[in-house]
C-alpha positions as CSV (number, residue, x, y, z in Angstrom):
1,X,101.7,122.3,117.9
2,X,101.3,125.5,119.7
3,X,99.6,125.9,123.1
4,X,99.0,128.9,125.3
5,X,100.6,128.2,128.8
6,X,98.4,130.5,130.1
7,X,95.1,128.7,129.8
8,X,94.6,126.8,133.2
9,X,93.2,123.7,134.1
10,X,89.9,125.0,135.3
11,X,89.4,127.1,132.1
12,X,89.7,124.2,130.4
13,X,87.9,122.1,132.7
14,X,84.9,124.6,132.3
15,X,84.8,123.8,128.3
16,X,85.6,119.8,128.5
17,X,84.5,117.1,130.5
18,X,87.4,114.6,130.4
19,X,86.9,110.9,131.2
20,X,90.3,109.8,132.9
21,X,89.2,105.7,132.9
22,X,87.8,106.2,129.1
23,X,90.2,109.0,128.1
24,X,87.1,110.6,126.1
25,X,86.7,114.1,126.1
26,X,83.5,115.3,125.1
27,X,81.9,119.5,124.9
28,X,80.4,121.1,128.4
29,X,78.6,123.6,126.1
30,X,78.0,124.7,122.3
31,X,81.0,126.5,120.7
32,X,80.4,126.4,117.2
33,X,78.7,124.0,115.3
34,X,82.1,121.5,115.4
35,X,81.9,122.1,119.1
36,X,78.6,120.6,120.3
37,X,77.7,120.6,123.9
38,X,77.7,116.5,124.7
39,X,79.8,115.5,121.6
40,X,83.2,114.3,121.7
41,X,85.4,117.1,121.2
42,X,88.4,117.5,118.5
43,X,89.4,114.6,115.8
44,X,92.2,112.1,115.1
45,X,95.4,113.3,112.8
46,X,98.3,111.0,112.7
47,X,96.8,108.6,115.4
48,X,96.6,111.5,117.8
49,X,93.6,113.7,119.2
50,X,93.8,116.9,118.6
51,X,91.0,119.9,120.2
52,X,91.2,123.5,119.0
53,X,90.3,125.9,122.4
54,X,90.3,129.6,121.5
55,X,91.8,128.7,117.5
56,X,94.6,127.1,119.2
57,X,95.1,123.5,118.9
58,X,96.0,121.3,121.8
59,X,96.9,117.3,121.8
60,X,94.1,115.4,123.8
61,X,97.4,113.7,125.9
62,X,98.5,117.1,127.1
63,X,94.9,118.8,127.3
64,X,94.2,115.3,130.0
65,X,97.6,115.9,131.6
66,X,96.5,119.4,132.8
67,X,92.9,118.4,133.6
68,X,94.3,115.7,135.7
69,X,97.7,117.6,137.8
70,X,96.4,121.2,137.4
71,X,99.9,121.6,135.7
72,X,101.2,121.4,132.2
73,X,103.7,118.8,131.3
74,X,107.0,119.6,131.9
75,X,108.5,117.5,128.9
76,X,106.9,115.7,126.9
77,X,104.1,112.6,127.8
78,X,104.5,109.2,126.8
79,X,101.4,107.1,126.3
80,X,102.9,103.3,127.4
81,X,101.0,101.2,125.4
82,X,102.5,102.9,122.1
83,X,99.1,103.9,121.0
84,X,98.8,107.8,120.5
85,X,94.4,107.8,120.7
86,X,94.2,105.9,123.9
87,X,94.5,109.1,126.5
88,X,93.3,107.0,129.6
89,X,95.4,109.0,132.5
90,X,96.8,105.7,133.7
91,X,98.2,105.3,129.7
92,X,99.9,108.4,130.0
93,X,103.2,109.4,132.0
94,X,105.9,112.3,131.6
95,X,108.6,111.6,129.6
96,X,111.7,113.2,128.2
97,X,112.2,112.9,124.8
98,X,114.9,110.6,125.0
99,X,112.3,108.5,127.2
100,X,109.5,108.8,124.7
101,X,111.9,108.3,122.1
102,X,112.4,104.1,123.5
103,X,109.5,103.7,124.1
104,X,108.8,103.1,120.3
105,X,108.6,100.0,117.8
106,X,111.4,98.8,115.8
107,X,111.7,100.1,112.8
108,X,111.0,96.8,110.5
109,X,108.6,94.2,111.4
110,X,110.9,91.4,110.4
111,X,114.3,92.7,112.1
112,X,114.7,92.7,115.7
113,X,115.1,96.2,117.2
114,X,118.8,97.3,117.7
115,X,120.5,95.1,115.7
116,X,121.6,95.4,111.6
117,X,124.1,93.8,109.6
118,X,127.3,94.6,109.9
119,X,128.4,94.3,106.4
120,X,129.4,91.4,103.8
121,X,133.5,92.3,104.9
122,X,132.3,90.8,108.8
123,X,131.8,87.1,108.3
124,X,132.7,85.6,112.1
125,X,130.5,88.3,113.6
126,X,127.9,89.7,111.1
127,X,125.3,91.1,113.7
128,X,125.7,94.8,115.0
129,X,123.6,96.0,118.0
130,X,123.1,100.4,118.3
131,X,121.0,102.0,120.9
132,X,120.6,106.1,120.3
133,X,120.4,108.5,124.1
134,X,119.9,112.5,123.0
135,X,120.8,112.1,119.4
136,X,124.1,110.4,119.7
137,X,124.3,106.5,118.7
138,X,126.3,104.1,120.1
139,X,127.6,100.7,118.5
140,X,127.4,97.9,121.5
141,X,129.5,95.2,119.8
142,X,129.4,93.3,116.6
143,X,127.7,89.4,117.2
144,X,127.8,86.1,116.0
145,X,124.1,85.9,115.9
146,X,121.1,88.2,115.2
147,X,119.6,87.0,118.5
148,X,122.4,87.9,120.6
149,X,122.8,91.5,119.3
150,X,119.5,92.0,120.2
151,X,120.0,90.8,123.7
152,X,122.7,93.4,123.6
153,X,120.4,95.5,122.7
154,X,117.9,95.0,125.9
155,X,120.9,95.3,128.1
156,X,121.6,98.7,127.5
157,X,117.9,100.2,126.9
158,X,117.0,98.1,130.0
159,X,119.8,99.9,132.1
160,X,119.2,103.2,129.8
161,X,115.5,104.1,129.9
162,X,113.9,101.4,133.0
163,X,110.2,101.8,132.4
164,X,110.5,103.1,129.2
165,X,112.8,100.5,127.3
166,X,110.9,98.8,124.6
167,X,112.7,95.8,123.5
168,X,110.3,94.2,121.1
């Protein structure tokens, strides 16, 4: 995902009309015949918008984030409620990538995030909780229960990333 930091907020302002309650963008003018004045502009790949301005293609998120500060993110941006189409401004937020990073599901639906078994050898305490910060994991204690690893769990990414912990 490349992007020119050079292109400004009002250039792109000029060529998109961005909705920050709907977080629809749609064309200002023709372009080509992809890029129709009054259409929404770009499409969806991997649950993100994507737009192509100038053969370069931008995510929506980032594209909004300009339009609305006049500035490029600095990091990365973090929508809140986990879902990579909605770019409604008040979804979106800077984030490291550390942040970003827990604000994500758990892996398995049926597993509660931060915990696994510890192993068959760990019968008094067979629960594990883990929390990852900048690519290093961490083991926060071995537990009786699966429930109270994953309290564990919440602990720390409460006290890690705030706003940005997602527990569930």
């Amino acid at each position: 995902m490349g992007y020119r930091a050079d292109l400004t907020a009002t250039q792109v302002r000029s060529l998109l009309s961005y909705d920050p309650k709907t977080g629809e963008f749609l064309w200002r003018e023709t372009r080509s015949y992809q890029a129709l004045a009054g259409k929404p502009a770009g499409w969806f790949y991997n649950g993100y918008r994507w737009i192509v301005i100038d053969r370069v293609r931008y995510a929506a998120h980032r594209l909004a984030w300009l339009i609305m500060t006049g500035a490029w993110p600095v990091d990365q941006i973090d929508h809140r409620d986990m879902d990579r189409g909605n770019n409604r401004f008040a979804n979106l937020r800077q984030a490291s990538r550390a942040q970003n990073n827990a604000n994500r599901r758990k892996v398995l639906p049926t597993q509660l995030k931060g915990v696994t078994r510890a192993g068959p050898l760990n019968k008094t305490n067979p629960w594990v909780a883990q929390i990852a910060l900048n690519k290093q994991h961490f083991n926060l204690g071995y537990y009786p229960t699966e429930q109270a690893a994953h309290e564990a769990y919440c602990r720390a990414a409460r006290k890690l990333f705030g706003e940005f912990a997602r527990t569930e």
